[in-house]
N, C-alpha and C positions, 0 to 999 in steps of 0.2 A: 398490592405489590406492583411497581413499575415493572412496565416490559422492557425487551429492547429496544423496542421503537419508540413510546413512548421516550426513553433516555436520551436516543437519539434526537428527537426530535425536541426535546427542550434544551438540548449541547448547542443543537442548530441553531436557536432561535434566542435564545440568552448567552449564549458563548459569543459570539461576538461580532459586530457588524462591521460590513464588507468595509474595506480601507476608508475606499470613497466618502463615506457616513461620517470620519471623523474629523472634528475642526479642530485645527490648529489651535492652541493656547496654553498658558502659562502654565506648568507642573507645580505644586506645592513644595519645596523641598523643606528639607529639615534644618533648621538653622538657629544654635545654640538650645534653649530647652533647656532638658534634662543632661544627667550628668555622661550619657552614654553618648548623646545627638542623635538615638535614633527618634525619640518623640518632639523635636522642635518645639513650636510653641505650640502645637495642635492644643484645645481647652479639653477635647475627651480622649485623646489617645493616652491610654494607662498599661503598666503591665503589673504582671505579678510579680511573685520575688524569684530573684534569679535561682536556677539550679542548675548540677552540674551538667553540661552536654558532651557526646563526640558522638559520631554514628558507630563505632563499637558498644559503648551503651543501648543505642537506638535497635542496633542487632539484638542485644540480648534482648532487650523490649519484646521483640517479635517472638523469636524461642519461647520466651516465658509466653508471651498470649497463645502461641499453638500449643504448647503441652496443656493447656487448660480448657475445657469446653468452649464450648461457642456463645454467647451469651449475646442473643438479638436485640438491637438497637432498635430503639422507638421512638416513635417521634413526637416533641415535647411539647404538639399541639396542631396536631395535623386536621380538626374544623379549623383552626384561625388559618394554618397555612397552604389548606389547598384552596382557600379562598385571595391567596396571591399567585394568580394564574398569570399569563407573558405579559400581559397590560400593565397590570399592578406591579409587578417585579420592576420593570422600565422607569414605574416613575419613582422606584426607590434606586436614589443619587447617594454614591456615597463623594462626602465630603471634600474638595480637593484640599481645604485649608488641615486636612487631619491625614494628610499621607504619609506613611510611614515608609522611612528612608532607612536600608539595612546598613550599620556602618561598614565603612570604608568605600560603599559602591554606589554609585548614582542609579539606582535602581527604584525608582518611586511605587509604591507598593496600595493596591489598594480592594478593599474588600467586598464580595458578595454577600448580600443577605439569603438568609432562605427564604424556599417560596414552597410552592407546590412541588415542583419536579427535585427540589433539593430540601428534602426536611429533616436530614439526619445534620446535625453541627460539627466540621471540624476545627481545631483548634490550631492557630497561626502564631510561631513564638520566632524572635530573633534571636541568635545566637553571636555573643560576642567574645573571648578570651577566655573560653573553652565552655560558658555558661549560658542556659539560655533565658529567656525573657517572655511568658507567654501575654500577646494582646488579648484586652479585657475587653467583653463585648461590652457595648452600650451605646443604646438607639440615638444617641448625640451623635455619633462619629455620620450618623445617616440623616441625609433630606429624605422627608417622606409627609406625602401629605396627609392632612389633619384625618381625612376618611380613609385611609390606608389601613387595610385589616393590621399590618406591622405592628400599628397604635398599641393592639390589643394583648402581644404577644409580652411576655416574662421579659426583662430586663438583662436575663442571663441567657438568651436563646443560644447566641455564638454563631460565626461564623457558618457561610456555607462552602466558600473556597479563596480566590483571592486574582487578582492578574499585576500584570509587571508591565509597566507606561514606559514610553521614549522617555528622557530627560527633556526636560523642556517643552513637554504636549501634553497633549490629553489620546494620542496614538499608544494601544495597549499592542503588544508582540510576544505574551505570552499566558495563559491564561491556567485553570488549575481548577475546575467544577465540576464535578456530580465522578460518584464512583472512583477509579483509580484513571480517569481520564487527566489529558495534558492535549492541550495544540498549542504552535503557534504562528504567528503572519508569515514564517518564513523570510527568504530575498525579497521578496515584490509588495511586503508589508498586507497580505491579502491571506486574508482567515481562512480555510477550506478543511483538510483531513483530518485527524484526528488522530493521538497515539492512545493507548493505554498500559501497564503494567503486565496485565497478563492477561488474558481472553482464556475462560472457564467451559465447557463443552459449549463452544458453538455449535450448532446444526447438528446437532442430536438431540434425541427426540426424547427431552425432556428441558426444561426451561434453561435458558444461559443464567451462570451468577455470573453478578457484580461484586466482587470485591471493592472494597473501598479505600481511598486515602482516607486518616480519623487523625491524622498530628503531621503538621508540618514545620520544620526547621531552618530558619533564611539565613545566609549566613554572606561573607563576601568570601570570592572565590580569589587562589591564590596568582589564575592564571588565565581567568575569562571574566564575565561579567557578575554568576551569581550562582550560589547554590543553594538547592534545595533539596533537603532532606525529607524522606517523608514517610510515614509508618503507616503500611496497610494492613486489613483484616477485614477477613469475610468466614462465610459458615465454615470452610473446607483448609482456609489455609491464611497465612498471615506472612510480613515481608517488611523491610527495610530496604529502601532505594535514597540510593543519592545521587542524586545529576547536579555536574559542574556545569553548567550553561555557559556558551559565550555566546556573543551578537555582533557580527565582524563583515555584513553582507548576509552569506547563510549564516543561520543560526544551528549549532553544534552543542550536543550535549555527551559530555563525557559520565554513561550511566552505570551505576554498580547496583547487583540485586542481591539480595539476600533472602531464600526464602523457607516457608517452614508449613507441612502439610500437615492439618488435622488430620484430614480422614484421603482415601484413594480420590485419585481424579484421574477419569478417562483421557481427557482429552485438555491438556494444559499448554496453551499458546504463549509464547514466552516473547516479546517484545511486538508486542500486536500494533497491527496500523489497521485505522479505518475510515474507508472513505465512500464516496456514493460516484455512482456511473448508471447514467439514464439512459442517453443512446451519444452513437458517435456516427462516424459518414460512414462505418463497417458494415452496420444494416439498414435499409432506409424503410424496410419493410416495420421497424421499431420507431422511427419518429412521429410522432403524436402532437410537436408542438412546432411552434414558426421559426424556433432558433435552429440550427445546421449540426449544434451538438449539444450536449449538455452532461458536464462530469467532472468531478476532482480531479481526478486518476485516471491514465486510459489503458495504463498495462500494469503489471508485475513482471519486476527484471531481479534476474537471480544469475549473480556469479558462482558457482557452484564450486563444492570441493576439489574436482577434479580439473578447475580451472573452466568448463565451459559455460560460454556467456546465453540465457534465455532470457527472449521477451515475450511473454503468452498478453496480448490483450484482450482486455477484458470483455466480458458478457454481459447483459442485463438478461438471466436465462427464463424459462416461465416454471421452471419448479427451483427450490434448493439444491447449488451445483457445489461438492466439495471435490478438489484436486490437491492431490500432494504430488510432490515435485523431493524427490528421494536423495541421499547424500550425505554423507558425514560430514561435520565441518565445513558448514558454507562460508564463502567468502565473503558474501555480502546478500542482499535484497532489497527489495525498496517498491512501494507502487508510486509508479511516474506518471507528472503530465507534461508528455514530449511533447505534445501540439500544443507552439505557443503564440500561434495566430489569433489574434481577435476573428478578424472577419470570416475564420470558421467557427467561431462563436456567436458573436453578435449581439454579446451581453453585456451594454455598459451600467451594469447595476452592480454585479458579483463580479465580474472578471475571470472568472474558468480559466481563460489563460495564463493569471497572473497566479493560479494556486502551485504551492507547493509541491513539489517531490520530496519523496521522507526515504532518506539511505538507511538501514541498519548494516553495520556493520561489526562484526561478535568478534570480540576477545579472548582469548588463550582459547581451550580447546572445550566447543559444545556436546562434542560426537560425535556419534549414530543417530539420524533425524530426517528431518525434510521440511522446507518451507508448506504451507496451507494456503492455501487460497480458496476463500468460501465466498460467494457471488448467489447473492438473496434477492428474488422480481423485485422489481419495484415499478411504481404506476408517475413517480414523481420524483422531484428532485431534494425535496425535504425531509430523503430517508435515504439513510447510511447505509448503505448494501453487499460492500465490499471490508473483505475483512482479510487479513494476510497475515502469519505468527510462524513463530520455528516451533516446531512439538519436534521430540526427542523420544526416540525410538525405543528407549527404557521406561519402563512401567512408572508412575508416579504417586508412590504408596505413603499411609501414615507413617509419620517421623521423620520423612525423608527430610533433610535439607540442602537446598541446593544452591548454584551460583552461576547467575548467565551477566557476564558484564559486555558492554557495546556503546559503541558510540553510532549516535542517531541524528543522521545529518537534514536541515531541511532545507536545501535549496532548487534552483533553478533545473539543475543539471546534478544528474548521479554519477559518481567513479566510474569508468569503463575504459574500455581498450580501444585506445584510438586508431588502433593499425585495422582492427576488425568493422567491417558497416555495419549501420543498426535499421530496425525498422521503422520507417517513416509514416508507414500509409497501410490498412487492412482494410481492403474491401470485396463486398458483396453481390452479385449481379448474377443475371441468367447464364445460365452454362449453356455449351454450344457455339454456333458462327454467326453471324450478324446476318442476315439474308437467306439463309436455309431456315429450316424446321428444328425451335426449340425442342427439345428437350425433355419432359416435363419431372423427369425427376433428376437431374444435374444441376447442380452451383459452379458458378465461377468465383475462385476464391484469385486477386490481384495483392500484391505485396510488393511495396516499392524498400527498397534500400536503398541507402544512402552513408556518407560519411564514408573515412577511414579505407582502408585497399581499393574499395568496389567503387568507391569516388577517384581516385587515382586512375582508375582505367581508361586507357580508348575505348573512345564508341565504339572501334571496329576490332576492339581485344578479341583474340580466340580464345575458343576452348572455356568459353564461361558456359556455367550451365548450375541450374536450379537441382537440386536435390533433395526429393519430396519421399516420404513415408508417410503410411496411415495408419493406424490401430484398425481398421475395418472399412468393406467400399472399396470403391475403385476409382484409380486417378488416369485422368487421361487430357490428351491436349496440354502438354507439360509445353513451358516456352519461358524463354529468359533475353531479356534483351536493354539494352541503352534506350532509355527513355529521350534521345536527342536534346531535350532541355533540362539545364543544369548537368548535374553528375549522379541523380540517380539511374538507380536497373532496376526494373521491375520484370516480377516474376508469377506466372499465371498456370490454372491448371485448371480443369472440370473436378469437382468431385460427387459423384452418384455413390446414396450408402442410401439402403432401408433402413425402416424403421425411426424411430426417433432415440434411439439413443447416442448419445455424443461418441463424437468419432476424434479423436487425438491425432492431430496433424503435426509434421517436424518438417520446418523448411531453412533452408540455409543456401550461400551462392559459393560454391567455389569454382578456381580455375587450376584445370588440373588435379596437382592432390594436395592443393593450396587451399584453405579455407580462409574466404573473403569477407565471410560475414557471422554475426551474431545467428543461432538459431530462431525460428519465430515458433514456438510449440503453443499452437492454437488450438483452440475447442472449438471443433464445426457441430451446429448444432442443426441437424437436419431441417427442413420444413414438417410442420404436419400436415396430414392431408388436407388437400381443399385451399392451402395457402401457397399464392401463389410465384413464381420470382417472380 
C-alpha cells in the first residue's frame, strides 16, 4: 500500500513540471471527425455508447456505492506497473494528434497512463446533451517506447487521470492524478500546492486513507471554462463532486460535494489544501541549504465567523504539530504565499514565488467546526508537509450524508480587508539588547505589518501600540514602531517559556481602541536544550 509520502512525492514528480519546462507549441484541436466533434480525426480516440448523464444521477451513484460494502480495488498488473517508475512514466507521451476536445469549449484534454505510483484505472467520459460518452483506453492514443514495460500491459488497463492544456500549447493549467487529488498552475502559470476532496484522519495515529476519484465527467461549463464531474470512493465513504472551472487570470472553481459515509470517521477534512514549507527567513537556525527560503505556502489566513481576520505562519516543526483554529461558519481560508520576491528566493527553476495562493471560500451554512492545520518535519522540499481542511464539530457517523459546497480560488492574492494591515515579515533572532548580556533562554520574535490603516499612518502617529498575548511564558521588551522606510510598523517583543512545548502567541497593532491590523496567531516553538539563538 502507498504511504503519504510516497503519494506525495509521485503528485510531485509526475503532476507536473515547473512553467519554465514547457515549450510553446501547437495544441491538437478537434476538427470535424465524428458526429459529436469531440473525437476529430484522432485514428485511436473511441468512445463507448452513450448513456444517460446529470450529476443527480452521479449523486445517487455515490448513495448506492456507500450503502454497499467496500469492495478493494486491485491492481490489474502491478509486476508490469511498478516497473514503470518516474523515468519510464516521462517517456510515455501521450499523443497530441489524439486530444480530445469537450464540446463547446476549447479545452484540449489529455491522458495519464499508469505507472507505479498510479495503478488503480479511472475512467474519463464526455458529456454532451445530457449523455455521456466513456473514452476507450488504447495504447495507440500513447508514444511509448518499444522497451517500455507499458508494451506488456492488457489493452484495456484504462486511464490513470487526465490534465487540461492552454489552447494553442502544449502549457497544462490543470491536472487530475492519483487519489481525490486536483492542482492547478494558478495566476503565474507555475504548479506548486495541491487541493483534494477531503483529507481522512491525518495525524492520527493510525494510517491516513486516500479516497479516490474512480469516473470522471467533462462537460462544457455554462459560465466558465469547464466542468468536471467526478465520482469518488474509498473504504469509509463515497461522494459526488462537481467543479465548474473557470481560467480568467486566477483560476476559480465553483465546487459542489455530495457525500456518503460507510462506516464513522474521526476526523474528516472537508476541502483540504496541501502544500510543502521547508524553511522561510522566520528561522535561520532551520536553513540547511544556499537558497534564503524555500516553500509553497508561508502561512494560513482565516477569515473567521465572527469576522476576525488570522494569519498564523507556518512551521516546519521537529515532531507532528496539529492546530485547530475554532468557529462556526468560517468566512473563508486559504494557505498563502505572500512573499512574492524572487531574490528572497533565488530559484530560477521552480519559482516559489510564482506559486499559488488557494482561497476556500464555503457556501450557505457549514456550522459548528474549525479550520486544521497539520504541519509534518520535513528534511526537503520534495515532501508535502502542510495540510489545512475545515472538520466540523459534529460527529461523522455511518449513513451520514452530507453537503459542504465552496468556491476554491487560486490566485496571486486572497480576499481580505483592505482597511485592516497584514503581516509581512515573522522573524527569529536572539532576545535581549544588542551589547549587553544575552539571554540564554529568550527569543526575539519581530513582525512587520504593512498594508491597509497601519500603512496610512504617520511615522509620528500616537497612541500605536502592539498587543501581545501568550498561552504560556513570559513577554517582555514589547515595542511597536514605524519602520522609516516604506509604510510598514513593526513590532517586537522577548519571549522566554520553558520547556519545549508550543506556546500560542496573538499579536495585532492597534491605535487607541482602533484595531489596525490583521491578528498574527503564531506558534513559537521554544529551542531545545543545547540549541542555540
Amino acid at each position: 500500500m502507498i504511504d503519504r509520502r510516497q503519494l506525495i512525492l509521485a503528485l510531485a514528480a509526475l503532476g507536473l513540471a515547473p512553467a519554465a519546462a514547457h515549450a510553446a507549441a501547437d495544441a491538437a484541436a478537434a476538427a470535424g471527425g465524428d458526429a459529436s466533434g469531440i473525437g476529430g480525426d484522432a485514428a485511436h480516440l473511441s468512445f463507448q455508447p452513450a448513456r444517460p448523464f446529470s450529476f443527480d444521477l452521479l449523486v445517487e451513484e455515490a448513495r448506492r456505492l456507500a450503502e454497499a460494502p467496500y469492495v478493494p480495488e486491485i491492481s490489474v498488473n502491478p509486476a508490469v506497473l511498478d516497473r514503470i517508475d518516474f523515468d519510464a512514466h516521462w517517456k510515455i507521451k501521450y499523443r497530441p494528434e489524439e486530444t480530445l476536445v469537450v464540446p463547446g469549449e476549447d479545452a484540449p484534454v489529455r491522458m495519464f497512463h499508469l505507472g507505479r505510483y498510479f495503478q488503480l484505472p479511472v475512467t474519463i467520459a464526455v458529456v454532451e446533451n445530457g449523455a455521456s460518452r466513456e473514452v476507450v483506453y488504447d495504447p495507440g492514443l500513447f508514444e511509448m517506447p518499444a522497451d517500455s514495460p507499458a508494451q506488456e500491459l492488457p489493452r484495456d488497463v484504462g486511464f490513470a487521470g487526465f490534465r487540461v492544456l492552454e489552447p494553442g500549447s502544449e502549457r497544462d493549467w490543470i491536472a487530475f492524478l492519483g487519489g481525490a487529488y486536483f492542482r492547478t498552475s494558478g495566476e503565474d502559470n507555475q504548479f506548486g500546492m495541491s487541493a483534494r476532496a477531503v483529507a481522512i484522519d491525518v495525524a492520527l495515529p493510525r494510517p491516513e486513507e486516500f479516497p479516490r476519484f474512480t469516473a470522471f465527467y467533462l462537460e462544457a461549463s455554462a459560465t466558465g471554462t469547464l466542468v468536471v464531474n467526478a465520482l469518488m470512493n474509498g473504504p469509509r465513504m463515497s461522494g459526488a463532486i462537481r467543479m465548474d472551472i473557470s481560467k480568467n487570470g486566477p483560476i476559480v472553481m465553483d465546487v459542489t460535494n455530495r457525500f456518503f459515509l460507510r462506516e464513522d470517521i474521526e476526523r474528516l477534512g472537508i476541502a483540504a489544501l496541501t502544500s510543502m514549507y521547508w524553511y522561510s527567513e522566520t528561522d535561520k537556525l532551520r536553513r540547511i541549504d544556499w537558497r534564503p527560503e524555500v516553500h509553497d505556502s508561508d502561512g494560513l489566513a482565516i477569515w473567521s465567523g465572527n469576522g476576525e481576520r488570522l494569519w498564523r505562519p507556518l512551521n516546519n516543526p521537529d515532531r507532528v504539530m496539529t492546530s485547530t483554529f475554532s468557529g462556526a461558519d468560517p468566512k473563508g481560508y486559504g494557505l498563502l504565499q505572500r512573499d512574492r520576491n524572487f531574490d528572497h528566493y533565488q530559484d530560477d527553476g521552480v519559482f516559489y514565488e510564482r506559486r499559488a495562493s488557494v482561497w476556500v471560500q464555503p457556501k450557505g451554512d457549514w456550522g459548528p467546526g474549525g479550520v486544521q492545520l497539520v504541519e509534518i518535519p520535513t528534511d526537503d522540499e520534495i515532501h508535502d508537509n502542510i495540510a489545512a481542511y475545515f472538520v466540523s464539530a459534529n460527529p461523522t457517523k455511518k449513513g451520514d450524508a452530507l453537503s459542504y459546497d465552496y468556491v476554491m480560488t487560486w490566485a496571486n492574492e486572497a480576499p481580505r480587508d483592505v482597511d485592516l494591515g497584514r503581516v509581512v515579515a515573522t522573524r527569529l533572532g536572539r532576545g535581549g539588547v544588542p551589547g549587553q548580556p544575552r539571554p540564554a533562554d529568550a527569543t526575539k520574535v519581530t513582525i512587520d505589518f504593512d498594508d491597509g490603516a497601519i500603512a496610512a499612518l504617520s511615522r509620528e502617529a500616537k497612541d500605536v501600540k502592539a498587543v501581545v498575548s501568550a498561552s504560556r511564558g513570559e513577554i517582555s521588551r514589547l515595542d511597536c514602531y514605524s519602520l522609516k522606510v516604506g509604510t510598514a510598523w513593526r513590532a517586537t517583543f522577548d519571549i522566554t517559556a520553558e520547556g519545549e512545548e508550543p506556546v500560542e502567541l496573538r499579536i495585532y497593532v492597534s491605535q487607541g481602541d482602533r484595531t489596525l491590523t490583521e491578528t498574527c496567531a503564531y506558534q513559537f516553538l521554544p529551542l531545545k536544550p543545547g540549541q542555540a539563538t
